[in-house]
PDB file as gemmi writes it, atoms N, CA and C in Angstrom:
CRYST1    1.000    1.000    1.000  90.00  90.00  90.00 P 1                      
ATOM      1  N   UNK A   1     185.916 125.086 133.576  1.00  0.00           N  
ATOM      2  CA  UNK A   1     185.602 124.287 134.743  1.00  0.00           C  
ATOM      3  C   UNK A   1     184.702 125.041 135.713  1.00  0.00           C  
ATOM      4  N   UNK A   2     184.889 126.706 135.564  1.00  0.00           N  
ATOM      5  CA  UNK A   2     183.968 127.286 136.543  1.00  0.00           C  
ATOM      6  C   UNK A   2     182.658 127.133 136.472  1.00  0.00           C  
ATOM      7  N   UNK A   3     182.044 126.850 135.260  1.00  0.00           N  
ATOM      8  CA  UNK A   3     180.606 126.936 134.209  1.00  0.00           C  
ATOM      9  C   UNK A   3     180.184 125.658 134.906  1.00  0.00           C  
ATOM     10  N   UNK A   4     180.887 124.305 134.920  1.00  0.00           N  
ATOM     11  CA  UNK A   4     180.528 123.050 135.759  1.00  0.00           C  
ATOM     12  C   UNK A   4     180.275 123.241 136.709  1.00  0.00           C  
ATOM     13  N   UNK A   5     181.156 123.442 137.846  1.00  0.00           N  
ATOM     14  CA  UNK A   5     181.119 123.717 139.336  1.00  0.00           C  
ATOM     15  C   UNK A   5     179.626 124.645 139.920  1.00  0.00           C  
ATOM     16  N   UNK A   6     179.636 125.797 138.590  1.00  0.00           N  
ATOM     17  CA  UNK A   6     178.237 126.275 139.166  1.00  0.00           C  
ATOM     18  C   UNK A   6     177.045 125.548 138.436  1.00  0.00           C  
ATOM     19  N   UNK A   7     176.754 125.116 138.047  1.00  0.00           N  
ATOM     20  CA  UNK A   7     176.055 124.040 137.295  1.00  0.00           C  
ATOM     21  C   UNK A   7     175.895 122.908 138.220  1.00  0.00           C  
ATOM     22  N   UNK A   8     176.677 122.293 138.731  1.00  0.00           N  
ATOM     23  CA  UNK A   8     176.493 121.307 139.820  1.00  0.00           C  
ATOM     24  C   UNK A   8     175.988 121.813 141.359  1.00  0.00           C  
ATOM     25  N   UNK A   9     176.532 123.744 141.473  1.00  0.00           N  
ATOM     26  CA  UNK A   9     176.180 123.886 142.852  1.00  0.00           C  
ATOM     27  C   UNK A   9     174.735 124.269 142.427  1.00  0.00           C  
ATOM     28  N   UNK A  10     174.292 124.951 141.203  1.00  0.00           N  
ATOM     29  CA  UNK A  10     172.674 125.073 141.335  1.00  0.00           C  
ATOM     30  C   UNK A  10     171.702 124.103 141.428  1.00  0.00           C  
ATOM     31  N   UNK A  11     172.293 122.833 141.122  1.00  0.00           N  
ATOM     32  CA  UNK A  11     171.154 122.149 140.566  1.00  0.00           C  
ATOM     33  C   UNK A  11     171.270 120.973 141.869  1.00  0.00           C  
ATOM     34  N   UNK A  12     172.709 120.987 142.828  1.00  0.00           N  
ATOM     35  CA  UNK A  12     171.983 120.515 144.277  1.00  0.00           C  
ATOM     36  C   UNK A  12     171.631 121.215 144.914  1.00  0.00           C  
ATOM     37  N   UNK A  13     171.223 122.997 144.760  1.00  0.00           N  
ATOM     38  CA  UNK A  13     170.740 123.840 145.397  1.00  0.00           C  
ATOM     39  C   UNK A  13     169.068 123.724 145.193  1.00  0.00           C  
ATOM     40  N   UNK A  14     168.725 123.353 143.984  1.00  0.00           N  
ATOM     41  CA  UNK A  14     167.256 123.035 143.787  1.00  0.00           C  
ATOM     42  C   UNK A  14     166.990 121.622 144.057  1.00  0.00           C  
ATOM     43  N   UNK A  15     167.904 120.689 143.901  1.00  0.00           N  
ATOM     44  CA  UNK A  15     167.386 119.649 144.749  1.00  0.00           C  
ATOM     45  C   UNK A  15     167.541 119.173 146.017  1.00  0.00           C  
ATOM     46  N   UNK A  16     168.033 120.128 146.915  1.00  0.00           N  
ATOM     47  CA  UNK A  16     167.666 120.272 148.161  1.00  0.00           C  
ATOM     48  C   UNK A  16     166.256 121.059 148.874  1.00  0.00           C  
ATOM     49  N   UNK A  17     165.900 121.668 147.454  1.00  0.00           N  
ATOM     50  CA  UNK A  17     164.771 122.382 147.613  1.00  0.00           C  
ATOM     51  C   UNK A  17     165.178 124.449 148.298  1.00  0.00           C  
ATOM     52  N   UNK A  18     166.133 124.583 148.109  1.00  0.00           N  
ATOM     53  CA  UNK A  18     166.554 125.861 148.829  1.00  0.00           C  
ATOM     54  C   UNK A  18     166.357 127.187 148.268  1.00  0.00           C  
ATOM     55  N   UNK A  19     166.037 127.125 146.310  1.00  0.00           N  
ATOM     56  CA  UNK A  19     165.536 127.679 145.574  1.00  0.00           C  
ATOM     57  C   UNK A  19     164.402 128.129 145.358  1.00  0.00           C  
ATOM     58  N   UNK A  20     163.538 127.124 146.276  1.00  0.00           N  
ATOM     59  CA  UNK A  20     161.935 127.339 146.031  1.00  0.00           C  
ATOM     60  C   UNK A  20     161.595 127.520 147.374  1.00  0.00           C  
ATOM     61  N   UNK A  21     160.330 128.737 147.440  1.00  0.00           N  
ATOM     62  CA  UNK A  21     160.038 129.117 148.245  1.00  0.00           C  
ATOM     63  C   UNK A  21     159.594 128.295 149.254  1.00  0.00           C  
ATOM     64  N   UNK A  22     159.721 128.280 150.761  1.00  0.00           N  
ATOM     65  CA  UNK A  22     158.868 127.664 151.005  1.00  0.00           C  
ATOM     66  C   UNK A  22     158.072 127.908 151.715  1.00  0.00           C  
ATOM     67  N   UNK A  23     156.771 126.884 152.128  1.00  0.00           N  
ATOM     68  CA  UNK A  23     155.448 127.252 152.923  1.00  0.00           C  
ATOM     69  C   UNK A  23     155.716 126.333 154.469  1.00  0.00           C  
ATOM     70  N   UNK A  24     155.317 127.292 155.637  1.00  0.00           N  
ATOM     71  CA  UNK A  24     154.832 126.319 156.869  1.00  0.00           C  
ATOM     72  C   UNK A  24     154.316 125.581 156.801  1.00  0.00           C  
ATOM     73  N   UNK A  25     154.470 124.407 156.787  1.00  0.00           N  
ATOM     74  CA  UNK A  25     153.658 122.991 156.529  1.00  0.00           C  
ATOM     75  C   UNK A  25     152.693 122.788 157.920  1.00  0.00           C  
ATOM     76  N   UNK A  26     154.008 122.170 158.808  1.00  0.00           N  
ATOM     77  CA  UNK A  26     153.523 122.124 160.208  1.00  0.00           C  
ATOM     78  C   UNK A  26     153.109 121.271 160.788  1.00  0.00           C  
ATOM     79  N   UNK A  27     152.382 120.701 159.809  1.00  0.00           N  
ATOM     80  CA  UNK A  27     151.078 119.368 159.820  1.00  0.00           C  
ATOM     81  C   UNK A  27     151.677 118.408 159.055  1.00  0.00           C  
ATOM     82  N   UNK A  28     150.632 117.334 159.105  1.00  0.00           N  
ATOM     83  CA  UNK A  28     151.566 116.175 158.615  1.00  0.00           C  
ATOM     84  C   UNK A  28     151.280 115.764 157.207  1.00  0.00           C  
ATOM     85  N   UNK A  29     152.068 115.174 156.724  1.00  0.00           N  
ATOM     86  CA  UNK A  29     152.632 114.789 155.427  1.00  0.00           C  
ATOM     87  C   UNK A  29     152.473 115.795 154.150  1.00  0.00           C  
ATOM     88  N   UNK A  30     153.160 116.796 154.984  1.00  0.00           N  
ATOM     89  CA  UNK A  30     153.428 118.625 154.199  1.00  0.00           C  
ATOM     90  C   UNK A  30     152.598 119.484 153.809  1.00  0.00           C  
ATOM     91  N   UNK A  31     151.762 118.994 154.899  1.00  0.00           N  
ATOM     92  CA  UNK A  31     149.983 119.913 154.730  1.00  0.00           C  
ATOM     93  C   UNK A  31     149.822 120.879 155.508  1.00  0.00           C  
ATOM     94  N   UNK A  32     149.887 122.030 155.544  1.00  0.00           N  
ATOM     95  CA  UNK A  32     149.752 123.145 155.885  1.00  0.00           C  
ATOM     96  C   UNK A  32     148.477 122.975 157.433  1.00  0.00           C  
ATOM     97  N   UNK A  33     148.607 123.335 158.156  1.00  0.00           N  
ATOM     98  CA  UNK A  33     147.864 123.784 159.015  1.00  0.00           C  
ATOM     99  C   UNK A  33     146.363 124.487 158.866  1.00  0.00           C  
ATOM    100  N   UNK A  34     146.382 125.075 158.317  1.00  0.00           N  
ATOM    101  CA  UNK A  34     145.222 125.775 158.073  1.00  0.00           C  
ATOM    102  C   UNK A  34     144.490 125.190 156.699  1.00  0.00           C  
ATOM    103  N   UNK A  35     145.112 124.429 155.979  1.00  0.00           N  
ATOM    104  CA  UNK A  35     143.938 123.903 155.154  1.00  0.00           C  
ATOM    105  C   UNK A  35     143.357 122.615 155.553  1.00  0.00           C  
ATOM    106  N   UNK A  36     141.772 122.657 155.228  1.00  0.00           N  
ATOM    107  CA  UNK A  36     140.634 122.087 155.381  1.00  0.00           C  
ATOM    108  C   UNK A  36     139.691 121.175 154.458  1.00  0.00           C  
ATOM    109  N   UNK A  37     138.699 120.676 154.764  1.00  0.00           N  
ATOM    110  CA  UNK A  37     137.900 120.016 153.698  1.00  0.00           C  
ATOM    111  C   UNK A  37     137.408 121.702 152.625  1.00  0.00           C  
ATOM    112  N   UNK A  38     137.766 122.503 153.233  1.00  0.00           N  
ATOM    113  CA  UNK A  38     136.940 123.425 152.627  1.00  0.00           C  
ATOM    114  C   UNK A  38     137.767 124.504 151.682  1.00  0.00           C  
ATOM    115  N   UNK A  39     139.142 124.077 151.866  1.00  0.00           N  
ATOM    116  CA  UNK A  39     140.049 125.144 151.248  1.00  0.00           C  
ATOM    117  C   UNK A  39     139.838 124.838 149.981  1.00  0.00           C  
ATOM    118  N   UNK A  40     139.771 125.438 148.936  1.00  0.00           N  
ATOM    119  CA  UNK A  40     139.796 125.932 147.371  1.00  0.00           C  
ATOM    120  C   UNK A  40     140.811 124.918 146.831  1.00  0.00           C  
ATOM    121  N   UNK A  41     140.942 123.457 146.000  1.00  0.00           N  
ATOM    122  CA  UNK A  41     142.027 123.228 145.468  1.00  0.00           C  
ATOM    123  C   UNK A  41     142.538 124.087 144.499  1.00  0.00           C  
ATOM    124  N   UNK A  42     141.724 124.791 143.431  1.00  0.00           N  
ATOM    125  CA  UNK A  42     142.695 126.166 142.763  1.00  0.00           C  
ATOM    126  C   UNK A  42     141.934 127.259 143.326  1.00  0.00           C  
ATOM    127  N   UNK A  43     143.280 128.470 143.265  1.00  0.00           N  
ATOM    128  CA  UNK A  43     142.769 129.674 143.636  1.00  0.00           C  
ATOM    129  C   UNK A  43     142.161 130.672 142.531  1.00  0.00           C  
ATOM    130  N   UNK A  44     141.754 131.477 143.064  1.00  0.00           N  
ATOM    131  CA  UNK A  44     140.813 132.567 142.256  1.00  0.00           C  
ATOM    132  C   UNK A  44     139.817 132.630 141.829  1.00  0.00           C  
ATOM    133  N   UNK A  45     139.117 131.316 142.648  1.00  0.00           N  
ATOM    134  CA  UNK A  45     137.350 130.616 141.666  1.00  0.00           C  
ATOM    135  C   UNK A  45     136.497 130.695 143.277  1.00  0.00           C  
ATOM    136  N   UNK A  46     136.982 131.436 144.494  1.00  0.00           N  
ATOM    137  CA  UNK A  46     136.112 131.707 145.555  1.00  0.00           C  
ATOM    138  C   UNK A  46     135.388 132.430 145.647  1.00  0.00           C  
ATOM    139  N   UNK A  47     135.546 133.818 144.412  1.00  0.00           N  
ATOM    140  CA  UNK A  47     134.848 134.922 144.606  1.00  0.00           C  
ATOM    141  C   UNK A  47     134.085 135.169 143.404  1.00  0.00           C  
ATOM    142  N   UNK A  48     133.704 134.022 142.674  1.00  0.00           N  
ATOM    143  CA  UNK A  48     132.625 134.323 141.232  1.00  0.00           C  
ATOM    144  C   UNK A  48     131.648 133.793 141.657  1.00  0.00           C  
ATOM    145  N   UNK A  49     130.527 134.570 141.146  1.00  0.00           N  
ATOM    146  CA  UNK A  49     129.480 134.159 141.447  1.00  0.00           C  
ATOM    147  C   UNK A  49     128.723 132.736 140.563  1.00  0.00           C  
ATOM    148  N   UNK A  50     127.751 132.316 140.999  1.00  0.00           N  
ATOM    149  CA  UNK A  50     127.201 130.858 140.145  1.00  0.00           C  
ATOM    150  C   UNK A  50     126.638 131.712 138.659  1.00  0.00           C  
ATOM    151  N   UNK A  51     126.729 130.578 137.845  1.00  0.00           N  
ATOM    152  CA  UNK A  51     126.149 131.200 136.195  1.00  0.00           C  
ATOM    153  C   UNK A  51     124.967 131.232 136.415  1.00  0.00           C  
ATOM    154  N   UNK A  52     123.966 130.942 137.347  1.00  0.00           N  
ATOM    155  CA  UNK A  52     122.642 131.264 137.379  1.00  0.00           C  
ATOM    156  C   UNK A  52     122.365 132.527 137.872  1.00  0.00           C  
ATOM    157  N   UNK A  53     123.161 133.212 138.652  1.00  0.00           N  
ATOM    158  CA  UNK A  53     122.996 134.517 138.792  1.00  0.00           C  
ATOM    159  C   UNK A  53     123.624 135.673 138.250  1.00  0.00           C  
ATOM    160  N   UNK A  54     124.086 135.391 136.626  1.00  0.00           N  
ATOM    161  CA  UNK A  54     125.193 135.883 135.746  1.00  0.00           C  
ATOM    162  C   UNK A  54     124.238 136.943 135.167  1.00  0.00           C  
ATOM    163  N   UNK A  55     124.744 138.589 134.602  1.00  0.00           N  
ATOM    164  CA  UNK A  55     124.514 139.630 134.086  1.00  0.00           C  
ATOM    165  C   UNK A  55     123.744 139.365 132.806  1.00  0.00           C  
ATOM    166  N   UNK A  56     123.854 138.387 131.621  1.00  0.00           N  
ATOM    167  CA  UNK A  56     123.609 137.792 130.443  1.00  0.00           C  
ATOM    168  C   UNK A  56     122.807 136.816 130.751  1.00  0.00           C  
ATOM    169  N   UNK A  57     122.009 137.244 130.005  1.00  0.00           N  
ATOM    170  CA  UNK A  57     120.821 136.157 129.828  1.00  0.00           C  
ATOM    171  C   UNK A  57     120.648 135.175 129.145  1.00  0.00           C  
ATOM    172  N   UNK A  58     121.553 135.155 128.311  1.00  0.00           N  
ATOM    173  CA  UNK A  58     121.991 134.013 127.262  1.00  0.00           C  
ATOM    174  C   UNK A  58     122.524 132.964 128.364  1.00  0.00           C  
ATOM    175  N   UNK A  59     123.308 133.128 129.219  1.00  0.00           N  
ATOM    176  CA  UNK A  59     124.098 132.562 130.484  1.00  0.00           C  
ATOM    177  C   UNK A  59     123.528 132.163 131.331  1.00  0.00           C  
ATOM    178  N   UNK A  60     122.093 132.898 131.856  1.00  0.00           N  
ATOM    179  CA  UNK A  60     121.366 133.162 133.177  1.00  0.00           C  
ATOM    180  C   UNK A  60     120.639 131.777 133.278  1.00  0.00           C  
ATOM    181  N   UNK A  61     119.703 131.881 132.270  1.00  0.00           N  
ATOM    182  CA  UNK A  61     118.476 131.224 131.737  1.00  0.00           C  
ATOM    183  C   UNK A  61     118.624 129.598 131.259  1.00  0.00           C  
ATOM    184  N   UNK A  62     119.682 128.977 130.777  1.00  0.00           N  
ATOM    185  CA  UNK A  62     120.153 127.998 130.656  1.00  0.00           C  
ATOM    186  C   UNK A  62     120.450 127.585 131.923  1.00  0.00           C  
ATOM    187  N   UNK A  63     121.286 128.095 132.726  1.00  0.00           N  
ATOM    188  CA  UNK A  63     122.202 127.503 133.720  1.00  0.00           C  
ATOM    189  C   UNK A  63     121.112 127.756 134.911  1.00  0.00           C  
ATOM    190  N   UNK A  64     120.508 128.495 134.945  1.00  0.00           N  
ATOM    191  CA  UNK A  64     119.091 128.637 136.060  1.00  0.00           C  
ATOM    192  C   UNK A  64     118.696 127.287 135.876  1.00  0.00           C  
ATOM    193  N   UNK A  65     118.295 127.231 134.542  1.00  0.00           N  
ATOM    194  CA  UNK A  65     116.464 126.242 134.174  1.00  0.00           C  
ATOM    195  C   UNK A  65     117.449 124.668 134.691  1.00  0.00           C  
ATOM    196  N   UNK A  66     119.380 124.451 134.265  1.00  0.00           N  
ATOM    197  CA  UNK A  66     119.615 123.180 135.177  1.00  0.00           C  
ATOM    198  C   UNK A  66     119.892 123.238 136.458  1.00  0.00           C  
ATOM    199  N   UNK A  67     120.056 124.494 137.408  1.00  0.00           N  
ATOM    200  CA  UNK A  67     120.410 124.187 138.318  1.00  0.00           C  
ATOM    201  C   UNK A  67     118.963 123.986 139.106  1.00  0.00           C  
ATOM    202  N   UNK A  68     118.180 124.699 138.535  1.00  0.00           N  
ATOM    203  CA  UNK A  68     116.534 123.943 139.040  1.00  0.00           C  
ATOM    204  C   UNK A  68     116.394 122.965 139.223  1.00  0.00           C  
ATOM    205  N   UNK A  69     116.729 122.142 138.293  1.00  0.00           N  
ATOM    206  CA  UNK A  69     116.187 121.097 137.880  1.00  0.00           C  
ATOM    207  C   UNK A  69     117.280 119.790 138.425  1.00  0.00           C  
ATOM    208  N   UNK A  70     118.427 120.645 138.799  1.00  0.00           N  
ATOM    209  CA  UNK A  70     119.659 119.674 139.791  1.00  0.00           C  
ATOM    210  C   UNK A  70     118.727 119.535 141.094  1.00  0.00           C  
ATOM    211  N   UNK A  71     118.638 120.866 141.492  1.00  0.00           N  
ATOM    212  CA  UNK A  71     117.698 120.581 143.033  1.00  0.00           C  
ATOM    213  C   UNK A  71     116.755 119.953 143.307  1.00  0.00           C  
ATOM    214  N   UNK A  72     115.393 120.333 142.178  1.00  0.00           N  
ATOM    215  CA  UNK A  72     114.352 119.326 142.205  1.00  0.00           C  
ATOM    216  C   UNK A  72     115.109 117.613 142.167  1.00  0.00           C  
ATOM    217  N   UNK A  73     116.022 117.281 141.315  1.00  0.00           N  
ATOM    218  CA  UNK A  73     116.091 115.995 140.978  1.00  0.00           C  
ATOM    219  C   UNK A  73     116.785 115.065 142.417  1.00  0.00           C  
ATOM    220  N   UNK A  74     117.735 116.059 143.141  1.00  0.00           N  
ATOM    221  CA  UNK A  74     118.603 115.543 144.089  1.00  0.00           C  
ATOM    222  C   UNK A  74     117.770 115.846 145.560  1.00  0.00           C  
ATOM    223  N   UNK A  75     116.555 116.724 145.347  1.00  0.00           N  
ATOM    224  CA  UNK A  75     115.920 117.288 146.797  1.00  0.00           C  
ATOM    225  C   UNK A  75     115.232 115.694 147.404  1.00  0.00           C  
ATOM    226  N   UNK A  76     115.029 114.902 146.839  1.00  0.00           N  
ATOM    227  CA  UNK A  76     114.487 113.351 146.986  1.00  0.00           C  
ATOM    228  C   UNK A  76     115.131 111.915 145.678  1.00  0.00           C  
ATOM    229  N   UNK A  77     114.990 111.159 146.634  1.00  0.00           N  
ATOM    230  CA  UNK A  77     115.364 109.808 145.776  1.00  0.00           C  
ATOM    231  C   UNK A  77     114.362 109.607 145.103  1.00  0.00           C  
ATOM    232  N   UNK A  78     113.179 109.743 145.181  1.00  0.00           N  
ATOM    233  CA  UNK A  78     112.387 109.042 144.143  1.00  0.00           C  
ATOM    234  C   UNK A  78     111.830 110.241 142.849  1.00  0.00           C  
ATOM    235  N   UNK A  79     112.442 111.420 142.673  1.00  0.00           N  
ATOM    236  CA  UNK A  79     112.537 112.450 141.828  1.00  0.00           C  
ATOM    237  C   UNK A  79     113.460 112.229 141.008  1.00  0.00           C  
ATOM    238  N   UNK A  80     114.339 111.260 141.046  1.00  0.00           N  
ATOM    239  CA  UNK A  80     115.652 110.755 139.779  1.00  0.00           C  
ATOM    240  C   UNK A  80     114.149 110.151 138.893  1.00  0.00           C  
ATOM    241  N   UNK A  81     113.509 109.454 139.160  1.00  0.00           N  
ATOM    242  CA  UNK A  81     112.225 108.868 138.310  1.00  0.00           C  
ATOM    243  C   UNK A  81     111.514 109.687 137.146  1.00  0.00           C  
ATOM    244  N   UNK A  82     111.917 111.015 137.426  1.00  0.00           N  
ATOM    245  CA  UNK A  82     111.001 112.123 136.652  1.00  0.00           C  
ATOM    246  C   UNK A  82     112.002 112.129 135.315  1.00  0.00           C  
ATOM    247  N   UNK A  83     112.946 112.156 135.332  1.00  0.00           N  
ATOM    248  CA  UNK A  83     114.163 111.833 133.881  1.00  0.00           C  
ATOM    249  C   UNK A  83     112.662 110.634 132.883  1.00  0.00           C  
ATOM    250  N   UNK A  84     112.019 110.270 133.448  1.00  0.00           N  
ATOM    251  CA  UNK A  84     111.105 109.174 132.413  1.00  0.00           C  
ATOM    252  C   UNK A  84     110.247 109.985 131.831  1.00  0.00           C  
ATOM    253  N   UNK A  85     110.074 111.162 132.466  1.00  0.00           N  
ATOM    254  CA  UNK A  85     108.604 111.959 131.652  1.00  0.00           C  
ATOM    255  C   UNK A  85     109.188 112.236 130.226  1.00  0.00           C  
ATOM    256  N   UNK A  86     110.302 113.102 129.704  1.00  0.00           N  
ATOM    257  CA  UNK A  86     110.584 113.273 128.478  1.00  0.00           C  
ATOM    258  C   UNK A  86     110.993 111.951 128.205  1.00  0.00           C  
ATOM    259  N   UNK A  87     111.457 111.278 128.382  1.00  0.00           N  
ATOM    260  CA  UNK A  87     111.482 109.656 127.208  1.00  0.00           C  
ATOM    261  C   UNK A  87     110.244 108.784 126.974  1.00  0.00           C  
ATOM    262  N   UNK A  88     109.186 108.999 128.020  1.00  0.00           N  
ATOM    263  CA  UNK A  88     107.769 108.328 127.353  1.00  0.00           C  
ATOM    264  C   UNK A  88     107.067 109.502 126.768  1.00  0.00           C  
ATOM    265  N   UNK A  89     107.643 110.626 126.796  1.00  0.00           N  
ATOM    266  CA  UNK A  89     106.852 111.072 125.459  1.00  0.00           C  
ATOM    267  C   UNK A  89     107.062 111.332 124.414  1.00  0.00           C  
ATOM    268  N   UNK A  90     108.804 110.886 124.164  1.00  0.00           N  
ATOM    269  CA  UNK A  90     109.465 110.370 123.160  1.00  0.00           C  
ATOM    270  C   UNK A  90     109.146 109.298 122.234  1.00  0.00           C  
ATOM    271  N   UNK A  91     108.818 108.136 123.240  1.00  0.00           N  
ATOM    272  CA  UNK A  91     108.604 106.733 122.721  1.00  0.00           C  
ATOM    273  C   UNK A  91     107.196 106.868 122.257  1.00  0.00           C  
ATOM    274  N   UNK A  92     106.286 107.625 123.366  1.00  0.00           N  
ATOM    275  CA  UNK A  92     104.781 107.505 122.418  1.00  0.00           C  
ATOM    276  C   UNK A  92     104.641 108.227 121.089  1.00  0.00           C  
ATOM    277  N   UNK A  93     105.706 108.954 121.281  1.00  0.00           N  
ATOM    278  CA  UNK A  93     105.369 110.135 119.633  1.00  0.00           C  
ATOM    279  C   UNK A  93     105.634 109.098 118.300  1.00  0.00           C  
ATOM    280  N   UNK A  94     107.274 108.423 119.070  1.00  0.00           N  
ATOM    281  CA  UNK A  94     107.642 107.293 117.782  1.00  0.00           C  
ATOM    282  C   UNK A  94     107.070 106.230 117.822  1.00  0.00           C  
ATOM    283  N   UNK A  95     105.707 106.219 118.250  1.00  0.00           N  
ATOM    284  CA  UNK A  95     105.134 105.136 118.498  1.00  0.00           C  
ATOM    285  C   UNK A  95     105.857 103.682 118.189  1.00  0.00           C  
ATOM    286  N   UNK A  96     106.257 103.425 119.889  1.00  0.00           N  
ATOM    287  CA  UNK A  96     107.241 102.517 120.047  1.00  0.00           C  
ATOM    288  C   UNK A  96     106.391 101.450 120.892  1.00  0.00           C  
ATOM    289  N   UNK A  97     106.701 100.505 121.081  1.00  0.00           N  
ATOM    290  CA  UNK A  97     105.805  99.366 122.004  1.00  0.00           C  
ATOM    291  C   UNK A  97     105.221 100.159 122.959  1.00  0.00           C  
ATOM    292  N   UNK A  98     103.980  99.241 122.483  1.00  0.00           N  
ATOM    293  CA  UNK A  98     102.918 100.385 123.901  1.00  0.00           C  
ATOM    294  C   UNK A  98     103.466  99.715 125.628  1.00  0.00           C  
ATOM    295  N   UNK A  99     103.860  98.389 125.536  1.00  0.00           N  
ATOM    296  CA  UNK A  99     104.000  97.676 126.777  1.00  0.00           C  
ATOM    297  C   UNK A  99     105.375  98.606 127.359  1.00  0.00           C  
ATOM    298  N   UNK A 100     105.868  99.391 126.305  1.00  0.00           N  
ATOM    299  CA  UNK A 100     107.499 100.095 126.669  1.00  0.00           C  
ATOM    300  C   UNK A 100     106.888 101.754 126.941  1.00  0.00           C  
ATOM    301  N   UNK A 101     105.942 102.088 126.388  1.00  0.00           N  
ATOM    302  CA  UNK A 101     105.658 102.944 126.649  1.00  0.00           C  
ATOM    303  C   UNK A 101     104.952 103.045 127.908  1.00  0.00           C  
ATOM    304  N   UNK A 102     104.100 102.156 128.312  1.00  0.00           N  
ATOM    305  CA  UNK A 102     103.347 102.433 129.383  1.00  0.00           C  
ATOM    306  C   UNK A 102     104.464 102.080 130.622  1.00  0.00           C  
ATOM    307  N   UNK A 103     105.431 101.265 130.523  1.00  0.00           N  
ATOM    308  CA  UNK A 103     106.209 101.027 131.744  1.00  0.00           C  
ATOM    309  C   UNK A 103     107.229 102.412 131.664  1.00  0.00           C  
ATOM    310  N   UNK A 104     107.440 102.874 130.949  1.00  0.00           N  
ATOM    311  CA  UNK A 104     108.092 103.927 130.589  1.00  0.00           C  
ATOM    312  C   UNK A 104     107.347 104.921 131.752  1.00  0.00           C  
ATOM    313  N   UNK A 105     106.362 105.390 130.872  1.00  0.00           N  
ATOM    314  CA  UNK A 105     105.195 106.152 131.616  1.00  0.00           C  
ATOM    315  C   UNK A 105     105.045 106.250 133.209  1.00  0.00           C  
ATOM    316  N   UNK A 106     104.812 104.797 133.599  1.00  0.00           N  
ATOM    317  CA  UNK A 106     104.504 104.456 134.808  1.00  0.00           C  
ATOM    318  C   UNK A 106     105.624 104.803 136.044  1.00  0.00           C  
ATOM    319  N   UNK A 107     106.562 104.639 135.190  1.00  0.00           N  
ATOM    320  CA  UNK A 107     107.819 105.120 136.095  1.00  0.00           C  
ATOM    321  C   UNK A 107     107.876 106.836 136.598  1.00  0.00           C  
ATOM    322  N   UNK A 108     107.470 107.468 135.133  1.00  0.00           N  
ATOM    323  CA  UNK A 108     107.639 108.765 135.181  1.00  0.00           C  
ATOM    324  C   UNK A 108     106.489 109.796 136.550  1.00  0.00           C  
ATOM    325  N   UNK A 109     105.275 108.680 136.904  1.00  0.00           N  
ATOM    326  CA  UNK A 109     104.234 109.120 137.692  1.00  0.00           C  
ATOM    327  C   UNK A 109     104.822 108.788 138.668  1.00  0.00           C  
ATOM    328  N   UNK A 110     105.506 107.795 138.821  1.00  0.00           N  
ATOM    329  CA  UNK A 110     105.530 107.945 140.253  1.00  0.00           C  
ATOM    330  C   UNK A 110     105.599 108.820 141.659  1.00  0.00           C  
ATOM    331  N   UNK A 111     106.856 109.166 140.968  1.00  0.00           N  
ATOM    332  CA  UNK A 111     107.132 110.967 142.015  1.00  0.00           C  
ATOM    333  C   UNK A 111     106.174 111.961 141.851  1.00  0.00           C  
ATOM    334  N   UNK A 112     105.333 111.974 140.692  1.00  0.00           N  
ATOM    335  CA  UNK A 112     104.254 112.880 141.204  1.00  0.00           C  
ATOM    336  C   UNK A 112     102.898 112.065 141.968  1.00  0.00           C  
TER     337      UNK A 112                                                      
END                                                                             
């Protein structure tokens, strides 16, 4: 009967929560005070650096040539348009409808 009794006192001891550590909340609906739009949802990923500025060049050079090419694409709205240059020169190689190719095309000039 003793094996029960402690069996029942641990397990309303953890569901009172008295087992687990706890944190100053403080704030409302058990949110800590000090966290922000800016706090880390997991820890230990604040202090690595981006893969474009990684030791390996196998690593560097890939992840450079997209994060370039993130900035160019997002630095303006009408630079999402440039995604058309490699598919009209896709479609002209497989010589695909010229009326698809040239609207293809036409899209891709724009931003320049």
């Amino acid at each position: 009967m003793s094996a029960v009794s402690d069996l029942k006192r641990q397990f309303s001891r953890v569901a009172r929560g008295d087992s687990m550590p706890r944190r100053d909340t403080g704030g409302p609906n058990g949110i800590s005070r000090d966290d922000n739009e800016h706090t880390p949802l997991m820890s230990g990923g604040g202090n690595k650096k981006p893969l474009y500025e990684d030791d390996r060049a196998w690593v560097r050079y890939p992840s450079s040539f997209f994060h370039i090419s993130w900035l160019v694409l997002t630095s303006n709205y009408v630079n999402i348009l440039l995604v058309f240059v490699p598919v009209g020169i896709v479609l002209g190689a497989l010589g695909m409808n010229p009326i698809a190719v040239f609207a293809v095309n036409f899209f891709a000039i724009v931003p320049l």
